[in-house]
N, C-alpha and C positions, 0 to 999 in steps of 0.2 A: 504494500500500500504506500501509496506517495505522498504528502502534503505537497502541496502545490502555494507558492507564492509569488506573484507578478510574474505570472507567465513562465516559473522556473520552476526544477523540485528543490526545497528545500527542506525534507527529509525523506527519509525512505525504512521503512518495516518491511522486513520479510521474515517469515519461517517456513522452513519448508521442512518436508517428512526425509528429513537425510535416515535417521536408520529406518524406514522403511525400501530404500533405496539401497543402501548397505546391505543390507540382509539379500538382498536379491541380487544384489553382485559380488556376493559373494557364497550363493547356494544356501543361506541360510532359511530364506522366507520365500514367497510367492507374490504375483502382484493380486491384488484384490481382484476376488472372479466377480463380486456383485457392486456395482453400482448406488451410490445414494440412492435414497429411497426420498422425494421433497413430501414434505407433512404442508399441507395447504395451513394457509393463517387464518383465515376467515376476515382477512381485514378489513373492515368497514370502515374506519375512523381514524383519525390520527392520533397522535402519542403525545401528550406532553414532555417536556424535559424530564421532571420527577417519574415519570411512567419507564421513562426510557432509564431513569437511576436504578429505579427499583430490583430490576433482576442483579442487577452488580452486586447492589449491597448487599441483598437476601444472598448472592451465592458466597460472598468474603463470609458472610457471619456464619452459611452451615459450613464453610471450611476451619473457621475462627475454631467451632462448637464441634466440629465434628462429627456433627450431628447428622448423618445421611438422610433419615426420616422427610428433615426438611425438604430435599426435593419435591416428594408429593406436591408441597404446595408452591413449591415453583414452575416446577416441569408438568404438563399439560399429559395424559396418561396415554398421548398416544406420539409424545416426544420422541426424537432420534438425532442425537451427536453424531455428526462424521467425522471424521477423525483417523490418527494411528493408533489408534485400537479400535478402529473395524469402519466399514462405511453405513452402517445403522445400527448403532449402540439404544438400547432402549433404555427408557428408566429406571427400568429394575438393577440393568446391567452396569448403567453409571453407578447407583447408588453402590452397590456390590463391589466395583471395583474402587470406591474410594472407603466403603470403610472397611474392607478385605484386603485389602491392597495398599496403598497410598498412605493410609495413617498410620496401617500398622507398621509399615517401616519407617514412614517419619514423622513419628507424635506430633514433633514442636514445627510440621511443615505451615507456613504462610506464603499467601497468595494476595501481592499488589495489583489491584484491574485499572486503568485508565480507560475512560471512553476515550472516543477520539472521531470515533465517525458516525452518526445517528441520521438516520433518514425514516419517517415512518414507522413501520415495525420492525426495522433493520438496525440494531444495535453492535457497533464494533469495539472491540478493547484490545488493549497493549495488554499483558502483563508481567510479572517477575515473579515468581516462585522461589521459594528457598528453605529449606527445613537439613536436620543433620539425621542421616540414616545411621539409627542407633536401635530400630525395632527387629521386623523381617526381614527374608528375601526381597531383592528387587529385583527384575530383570533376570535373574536367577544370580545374582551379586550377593553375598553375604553381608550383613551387614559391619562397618569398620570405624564408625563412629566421623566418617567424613562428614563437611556439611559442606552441601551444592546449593548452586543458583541454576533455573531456567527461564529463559523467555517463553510468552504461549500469545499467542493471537488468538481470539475468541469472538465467532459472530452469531449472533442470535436473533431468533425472528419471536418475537412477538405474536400471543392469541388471546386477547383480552387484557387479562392482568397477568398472565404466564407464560414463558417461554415452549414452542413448541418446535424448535427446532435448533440444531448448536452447532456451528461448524469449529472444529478446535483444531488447533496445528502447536504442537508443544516439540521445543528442540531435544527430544528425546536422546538424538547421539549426544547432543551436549552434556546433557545429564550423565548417561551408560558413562561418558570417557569422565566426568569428575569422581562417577562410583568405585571405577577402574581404577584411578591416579593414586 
């Protein structure tokens, strides 16, 4: 993603699925056989600013909380994340892999969102990730008490008051090679 200023860029966001690409050139993974699945929005209306705040916050505090339950009331029940972990993750599946997954290896993990692009029912974010893997397995990485940083780009669509769709791109090798180091 670009900002654009007087006809120039001046900035530029990108993540992209490097270990999904890695693993496949190097005979580890496969490319994705299914395709996103799009969850229609129902959009009728526009969005206020605070409308458009709301899913940021409600997601930092169940990560804050750790509380997975909260989804329900975020995520719409017929919700699906794209993503590097699969191209229609469903709500069950998110909540499952973050508090099976994600916390258990990094308790004290925290997650900064910046908006930065909102149109409509189209909500986009910056953010930074970072917690010390001193729980579980990750990755199949044992855990060594390092503590990592990731970037994540995350865009979500809007169905009323709850998100019914996620596209997420999280720099995964970044992370794998700080578990590694």
């Amino acid at each position: 993603m670009f900002e654009v200023r007087d006809a120039r860029i001046a900035g530029h966001w990108m993540d992209a699925a490097l270990l999904s690409a890695y693993l496949q050139m190097t005979g580890q993974g496969q490319p994705e056989a299914e395709p996103p699945r799009p969850v229609p929005s129902g959009r009728s209306r526009g969005y206020t600013a605070a409308e458009q705040q709301a899913p940021l916050d409600a997601y930092t505090a169940m990560v804050a909380r750790h509380d997975a339950s909260m989804a329900q009331k975020l995520y719409t029940d017929d919700y699906l994340q794209h993503g590097p972990f699969g191209p229609n993750v469903t709500r069950e599946e998110f909540e499952a892999g973050n508090r099976d997954i994600v916390w258990k290896a990094m308790p004290d993990i925290s997650i900064q969102l910046t908006p930065f692009l909102a149109d409509g029912e189209l909500i986009a974010y910056r953010g930074l990730g970072q917690g010390t893997h001193t729980g579980a397995e990750l990755f199949g990485v044992p855990p060594a008490g390092r503590h990592v940083k990731f970037t994540g780009t995350h865009i979500v669509r809007l169905r009323g008051d709850r998100v019914c769709e996620h596209w997420l791109q999280v720099d995964l090798l970044g992370l794998l090679n700080q578990l590694h180091s």
